[in-house]
VEXDREN-2710 file (C-alpha; in Angstrom, 1 decimal):
% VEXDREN-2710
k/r/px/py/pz
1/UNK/-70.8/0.8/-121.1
2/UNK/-70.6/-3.0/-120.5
3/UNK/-73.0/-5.7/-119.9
4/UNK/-73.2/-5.2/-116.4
5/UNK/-74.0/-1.5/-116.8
6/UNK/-77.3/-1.7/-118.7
7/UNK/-79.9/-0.5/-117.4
8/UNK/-83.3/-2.5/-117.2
9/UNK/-86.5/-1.6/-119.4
10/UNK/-88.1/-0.4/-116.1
11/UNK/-85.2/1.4/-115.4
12/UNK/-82.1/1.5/-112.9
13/UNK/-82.2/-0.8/-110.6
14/UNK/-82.6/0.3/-106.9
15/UNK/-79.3/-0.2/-104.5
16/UNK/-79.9/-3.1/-102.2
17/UNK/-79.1/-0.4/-98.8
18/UNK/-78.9/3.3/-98.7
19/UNK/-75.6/4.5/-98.6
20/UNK/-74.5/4.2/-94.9
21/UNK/-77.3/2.3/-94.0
22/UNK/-76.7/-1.3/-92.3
23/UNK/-77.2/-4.5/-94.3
24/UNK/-80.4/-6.1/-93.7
25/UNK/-80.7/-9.5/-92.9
26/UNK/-82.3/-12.4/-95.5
27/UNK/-85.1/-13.7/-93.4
28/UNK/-87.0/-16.7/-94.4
29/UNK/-90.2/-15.8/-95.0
30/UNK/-92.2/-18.8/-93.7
31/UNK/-90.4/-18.7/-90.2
32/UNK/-92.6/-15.9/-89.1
33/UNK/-96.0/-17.6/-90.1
34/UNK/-94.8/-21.1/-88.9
35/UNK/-94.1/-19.0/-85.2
36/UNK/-97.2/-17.1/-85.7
37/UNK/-99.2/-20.1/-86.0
38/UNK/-97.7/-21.9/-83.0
39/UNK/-98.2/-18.5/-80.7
40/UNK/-102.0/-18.9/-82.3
41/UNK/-102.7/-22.6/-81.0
42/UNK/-100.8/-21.7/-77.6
43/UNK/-103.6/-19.0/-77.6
44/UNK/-106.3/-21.0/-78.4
45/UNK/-105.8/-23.6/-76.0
46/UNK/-107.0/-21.0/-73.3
47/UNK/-103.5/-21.6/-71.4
48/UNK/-104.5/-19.7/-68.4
49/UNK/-107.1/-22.0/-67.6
50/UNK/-105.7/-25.2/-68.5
51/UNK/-102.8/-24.5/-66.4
52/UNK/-104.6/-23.5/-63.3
53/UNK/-106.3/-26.8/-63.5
54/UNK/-103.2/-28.9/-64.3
55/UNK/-101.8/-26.9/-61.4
56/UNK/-104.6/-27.5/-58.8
57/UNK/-104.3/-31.4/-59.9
58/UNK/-100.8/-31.3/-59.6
59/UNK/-100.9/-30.1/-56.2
60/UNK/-103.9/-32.4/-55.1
61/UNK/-101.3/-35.4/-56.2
62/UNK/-98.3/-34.4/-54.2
63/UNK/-100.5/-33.6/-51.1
64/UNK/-102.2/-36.5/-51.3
65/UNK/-99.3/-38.3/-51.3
66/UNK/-99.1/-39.9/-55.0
67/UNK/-95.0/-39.6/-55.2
68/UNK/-93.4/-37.8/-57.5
69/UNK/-94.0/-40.6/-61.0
70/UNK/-97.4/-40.9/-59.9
71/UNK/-98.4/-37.6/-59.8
72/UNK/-96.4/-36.6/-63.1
73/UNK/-98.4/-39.4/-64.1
74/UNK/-101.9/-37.6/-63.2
75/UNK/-100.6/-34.3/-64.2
76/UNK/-99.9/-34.8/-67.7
77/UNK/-103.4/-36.8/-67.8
78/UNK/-104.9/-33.6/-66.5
79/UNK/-103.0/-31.4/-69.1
80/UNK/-103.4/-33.4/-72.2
81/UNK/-107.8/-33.0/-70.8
82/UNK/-107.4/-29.3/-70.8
83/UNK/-106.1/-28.9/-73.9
84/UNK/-108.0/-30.9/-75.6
85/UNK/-110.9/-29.2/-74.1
86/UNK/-109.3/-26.0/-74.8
87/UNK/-109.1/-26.5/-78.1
88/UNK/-112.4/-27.8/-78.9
89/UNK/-113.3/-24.5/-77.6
90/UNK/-111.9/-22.2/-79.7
91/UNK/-112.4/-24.8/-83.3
92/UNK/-115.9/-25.0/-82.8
93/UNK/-116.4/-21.2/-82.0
94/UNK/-114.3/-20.3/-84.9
95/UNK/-117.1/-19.0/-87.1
96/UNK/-119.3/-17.7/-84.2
97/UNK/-116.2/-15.4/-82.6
98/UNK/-115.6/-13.9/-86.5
99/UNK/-119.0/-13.0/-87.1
100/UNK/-118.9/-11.5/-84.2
101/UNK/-115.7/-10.0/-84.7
102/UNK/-114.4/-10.8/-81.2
103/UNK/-110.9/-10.1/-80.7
104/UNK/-108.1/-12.9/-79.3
105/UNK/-109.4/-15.6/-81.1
106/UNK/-106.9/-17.0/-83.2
107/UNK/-109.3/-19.8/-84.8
108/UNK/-111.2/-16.8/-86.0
109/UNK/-109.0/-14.3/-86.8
110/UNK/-107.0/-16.2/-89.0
111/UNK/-103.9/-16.8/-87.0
112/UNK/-104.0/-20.4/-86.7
113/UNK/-106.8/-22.2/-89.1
114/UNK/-110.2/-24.0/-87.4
115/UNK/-108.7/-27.4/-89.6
116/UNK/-105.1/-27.3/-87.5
117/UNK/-107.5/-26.2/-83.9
118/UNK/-109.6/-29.4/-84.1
119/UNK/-106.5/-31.4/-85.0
120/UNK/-104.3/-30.8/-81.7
121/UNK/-108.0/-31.2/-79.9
122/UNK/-108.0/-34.4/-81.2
123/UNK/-104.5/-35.6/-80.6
124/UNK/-104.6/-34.7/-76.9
125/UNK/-108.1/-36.2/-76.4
126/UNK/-106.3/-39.2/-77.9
127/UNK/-103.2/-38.9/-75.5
128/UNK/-105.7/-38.4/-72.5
129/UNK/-107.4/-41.3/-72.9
130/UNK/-103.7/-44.0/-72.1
131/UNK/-102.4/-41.4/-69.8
132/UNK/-106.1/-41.2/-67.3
133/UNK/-106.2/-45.2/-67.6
134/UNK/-102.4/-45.4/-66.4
135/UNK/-103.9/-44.1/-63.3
136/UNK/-106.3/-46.5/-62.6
137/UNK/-109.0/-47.9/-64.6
138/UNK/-111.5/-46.2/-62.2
139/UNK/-109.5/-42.9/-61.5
140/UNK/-109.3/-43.2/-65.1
141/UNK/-113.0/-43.3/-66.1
142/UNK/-114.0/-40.7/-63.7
143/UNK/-111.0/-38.2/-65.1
144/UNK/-112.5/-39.6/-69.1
145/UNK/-116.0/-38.6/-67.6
146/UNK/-115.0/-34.9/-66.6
147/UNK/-113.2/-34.5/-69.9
148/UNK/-116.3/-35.5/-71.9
149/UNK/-118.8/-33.2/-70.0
150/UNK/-116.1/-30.4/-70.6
151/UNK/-116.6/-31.5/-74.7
152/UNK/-120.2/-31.5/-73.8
153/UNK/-120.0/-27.9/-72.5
154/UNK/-118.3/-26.7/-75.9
155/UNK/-120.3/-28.5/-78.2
156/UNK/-124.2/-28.1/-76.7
157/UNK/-124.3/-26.5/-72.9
158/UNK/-122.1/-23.6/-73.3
159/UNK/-125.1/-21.3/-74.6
160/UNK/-128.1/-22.9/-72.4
161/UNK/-129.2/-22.3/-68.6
162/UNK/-126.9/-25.4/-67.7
163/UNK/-123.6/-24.3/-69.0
164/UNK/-122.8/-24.0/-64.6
165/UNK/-123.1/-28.0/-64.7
166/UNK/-120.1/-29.2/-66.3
167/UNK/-117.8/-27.0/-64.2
168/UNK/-119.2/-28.2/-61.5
169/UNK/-119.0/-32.2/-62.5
170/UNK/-115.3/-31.4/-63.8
171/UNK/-114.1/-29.5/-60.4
172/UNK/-116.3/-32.2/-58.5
173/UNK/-114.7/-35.3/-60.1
174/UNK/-110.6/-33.7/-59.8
175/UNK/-110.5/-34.7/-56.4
176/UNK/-111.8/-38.3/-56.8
177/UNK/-109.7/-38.5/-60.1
178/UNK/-106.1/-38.1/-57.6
179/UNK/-107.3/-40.0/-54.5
180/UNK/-108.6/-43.2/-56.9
181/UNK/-104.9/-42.9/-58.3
182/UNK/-103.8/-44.1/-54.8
183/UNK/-103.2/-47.7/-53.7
184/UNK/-106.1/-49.4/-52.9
185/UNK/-107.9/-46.4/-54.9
186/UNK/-109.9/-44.5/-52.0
187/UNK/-112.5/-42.1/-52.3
188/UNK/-112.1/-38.3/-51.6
189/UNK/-114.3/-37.2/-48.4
190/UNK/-117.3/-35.6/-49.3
191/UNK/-116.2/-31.8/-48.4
192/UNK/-113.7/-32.1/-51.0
193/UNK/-115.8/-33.2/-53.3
194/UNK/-118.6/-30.6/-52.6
195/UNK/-115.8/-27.8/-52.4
196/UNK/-114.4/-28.6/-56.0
197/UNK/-117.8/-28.3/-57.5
198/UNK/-118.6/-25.1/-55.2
199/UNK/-115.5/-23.7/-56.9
200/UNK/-115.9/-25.4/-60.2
201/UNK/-119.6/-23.3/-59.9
202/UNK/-117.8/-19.7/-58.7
203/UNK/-115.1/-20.7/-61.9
204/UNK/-117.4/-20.4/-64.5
205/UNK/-119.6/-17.4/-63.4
206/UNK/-115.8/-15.5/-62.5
207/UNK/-114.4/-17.1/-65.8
208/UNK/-117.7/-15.3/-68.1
209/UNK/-118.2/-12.2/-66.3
210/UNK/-115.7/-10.3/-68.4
211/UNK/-117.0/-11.4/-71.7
212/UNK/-120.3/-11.3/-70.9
213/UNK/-121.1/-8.2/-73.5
214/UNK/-119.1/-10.2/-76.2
215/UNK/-120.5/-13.3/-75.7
216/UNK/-123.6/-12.1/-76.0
217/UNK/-122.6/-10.1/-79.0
218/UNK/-122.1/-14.1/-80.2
219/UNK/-125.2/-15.2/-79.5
220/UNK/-124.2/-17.1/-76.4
221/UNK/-126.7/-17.5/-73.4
222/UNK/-125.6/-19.2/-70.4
223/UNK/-126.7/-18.7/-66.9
224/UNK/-124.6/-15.7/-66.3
225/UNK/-125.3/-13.8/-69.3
226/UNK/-129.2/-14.6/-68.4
227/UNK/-128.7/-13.4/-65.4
228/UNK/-126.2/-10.5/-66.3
229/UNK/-123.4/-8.5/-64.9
230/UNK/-125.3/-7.0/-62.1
231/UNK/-126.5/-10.1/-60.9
232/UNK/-123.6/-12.6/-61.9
233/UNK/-121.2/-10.1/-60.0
234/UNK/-123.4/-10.6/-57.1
235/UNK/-124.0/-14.3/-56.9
236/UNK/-120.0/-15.2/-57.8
237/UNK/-119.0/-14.7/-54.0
238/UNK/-121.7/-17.2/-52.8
239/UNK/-120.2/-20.3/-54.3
240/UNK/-116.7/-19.2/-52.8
241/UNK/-118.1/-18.2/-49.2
242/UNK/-119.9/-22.1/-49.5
243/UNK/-116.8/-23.9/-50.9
244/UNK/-114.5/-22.6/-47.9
245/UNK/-117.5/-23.1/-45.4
246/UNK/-117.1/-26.5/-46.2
247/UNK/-113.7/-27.1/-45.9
248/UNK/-113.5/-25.3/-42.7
249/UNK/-116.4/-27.0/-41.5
250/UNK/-116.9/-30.6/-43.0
251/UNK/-113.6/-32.4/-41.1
252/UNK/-114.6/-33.7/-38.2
253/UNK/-113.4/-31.4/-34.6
254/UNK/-113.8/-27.9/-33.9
255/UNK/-112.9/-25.4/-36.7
256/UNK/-108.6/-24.3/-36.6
257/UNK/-107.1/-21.4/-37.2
258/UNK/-106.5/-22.0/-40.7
259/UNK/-110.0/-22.6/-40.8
260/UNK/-110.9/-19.1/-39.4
261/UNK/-108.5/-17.4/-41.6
262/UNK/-109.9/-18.7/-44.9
263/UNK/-113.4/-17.9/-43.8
264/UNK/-112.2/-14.6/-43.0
265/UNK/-110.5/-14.0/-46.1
266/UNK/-113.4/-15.5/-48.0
267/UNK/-115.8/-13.0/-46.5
268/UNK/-114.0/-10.2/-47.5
269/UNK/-113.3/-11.2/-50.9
270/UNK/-117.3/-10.8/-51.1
271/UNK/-117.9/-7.9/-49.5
272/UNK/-114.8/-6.4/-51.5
273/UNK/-115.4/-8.3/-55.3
274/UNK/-118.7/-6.6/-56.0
275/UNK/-118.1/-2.8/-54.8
276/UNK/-114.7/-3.1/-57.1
277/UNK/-116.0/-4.5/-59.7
278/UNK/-118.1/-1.7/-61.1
279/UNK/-114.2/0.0/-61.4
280/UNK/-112.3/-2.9/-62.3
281/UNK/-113.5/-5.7/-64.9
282/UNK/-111.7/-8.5/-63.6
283/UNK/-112.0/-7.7/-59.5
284/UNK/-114.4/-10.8/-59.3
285/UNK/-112.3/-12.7/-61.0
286/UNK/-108.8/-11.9/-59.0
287/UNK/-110.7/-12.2/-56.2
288/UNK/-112.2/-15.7/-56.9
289/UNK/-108.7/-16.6/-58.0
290/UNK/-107.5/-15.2/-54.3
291/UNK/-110.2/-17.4/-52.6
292/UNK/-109.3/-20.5/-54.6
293/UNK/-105.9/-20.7/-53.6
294/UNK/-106.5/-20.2/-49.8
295/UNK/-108.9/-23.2/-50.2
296/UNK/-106.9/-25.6/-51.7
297/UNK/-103.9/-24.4/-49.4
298/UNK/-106.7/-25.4/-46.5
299/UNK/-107.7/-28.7/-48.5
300/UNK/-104.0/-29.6/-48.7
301/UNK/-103.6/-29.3/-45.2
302/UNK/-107.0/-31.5/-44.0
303/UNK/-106.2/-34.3/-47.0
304/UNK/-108.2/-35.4/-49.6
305/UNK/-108.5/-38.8/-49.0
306/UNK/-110.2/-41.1/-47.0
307/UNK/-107.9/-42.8/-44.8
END
């Protein structure tokens, strides 16, 4: 035989395919780790609820009457918040969520290293900051203040009796954070104010009701999981019943039939949420979800600003 015929020390070699069998494909091996790592920090960011904010903003800008620059403007100041807050979530969990063993956290299950987390935290903190004070300096600072208590919540209030208090602030301050944006920078009317931090209060007991077993399991204590399930489940449709109360009921003139209709809805979310909720895990939470949007469909309509 020839030279290309000898056979290796550890034998012949194996045929690159099986006979019949289709070619594979040379794949480069760090394209998989370099899209596994970007599905990771998309993950980590918590995009469902950065994008229901940005969203809610969004639609407070247009119906307030921003324009179209203006409330990209706003938008991408609200986004850049939420994913900076986002992140800082997940980074500084990162070693909590793994001893824990909680699954879906890609800072802790070694999707997307803690390091790389803080690191886009920190870059869309720092492209919040130019994008809020484009707005206004004072819509600015108010939008800079709501960001901060969110980094508060992560970094102290998240496992303490007040962890309610900066959903409330951040919800509270959204509406104030468009309506500044305007010319002449007017304040929001007092319902919407009190209705953002109503729902910003009904967010975070829907948003932790679903984890409360593994957040405990983490050795996190907020209000709900001192409270519990039971009692959390209980309590969510309060905040939601008070938050369209006010909307209906804080313009000035008799109640409409939009009014009527969100109340209505709202009341049966809270007779429904509880009962189904014992089947289904997330029942409060779809319903708060369902109440939220018929309240900032009735908030549109009455304005947020003063005029």
């Amino acid at each position: 035989m020839d030279a290309t015929d000898r056979v290796s020390p550890a034998g012949p070699a194996a045929p690159e395919t099986a006979p019949g069998a289709p070619r594979a494909r040379a794949v480069d091996p760090a394209g998989p780790g370099r899209r596994t790592r970007l599905t990771g920090l998309v993950q980590a960011c918590h995009p469902g609820p950065a994008l229901a904010v940005t969203a809610l903003a969004c639609a407070l800008a247009l119906g307030s009457g921003l324009g179209g620059p203006r409330s990209v403007l706003v938008t991408a100041a609200v986004l850049t918040g939420q994913l900076s807050v986002g992140w800082c979530n997940d980074a500084y969990d990162a070693r909590r969520d793994a001893r824990a063993g909680r699954r879906g956290k890609p800072a802790s299950d070694g999707t997307v290293g803690a390091g790389a987390v803080w690191a886009a935290a920190g870059s869309a903190l720092v492209l919040c900051v130019p994008l809020s004070l484009a707005c206004g300096a004072l819509a600015g600072t108010v939008h800079l203040a709501a960001v901060a208590v969110a980094w508060l919540y992560n970094l102290r209030l998240k496992g303490t009796v007040l962890s309610w208090l900066p959903y409330v602030a951040g919800f509270g301050a959204l509406p104030a954070a468009v309506t500044l944006s305007l010319p002449g920078e007017p304040w929001p009317r007092w319902w919407t104010v009190a209705a953002g931090a109503l729902l910003g209060f009904a967010a975070h007991l829907a948003d932790t009701l679903p984890d409360i077993a593994a957040d405990e399991a983490a050795g996190i204590r907020g209000l709900p999981h001192r409270l519990g399930a039971a009692r959390t489940r209980l309590l969510l449709p309060l905040p939601l019943l008070a938050a369209t109360s006010v909307l209906a009921f804080g313009p000035p003139g008799p109640v409409d039939a939009r009014g009527v209709a969100a109340l209505a809805l709202a009341w049966a979310t809270a007779i429904a949420s509880p009962a189904l909720g014992r089947r289904w895990r997330k029942a409060a939470l779809g319903g708060a979800v369902a109440v939220a949007a018929v309240d900032l469909a009735l908030l549109l309509v009455r304005g947020a600003a003063t005029v």
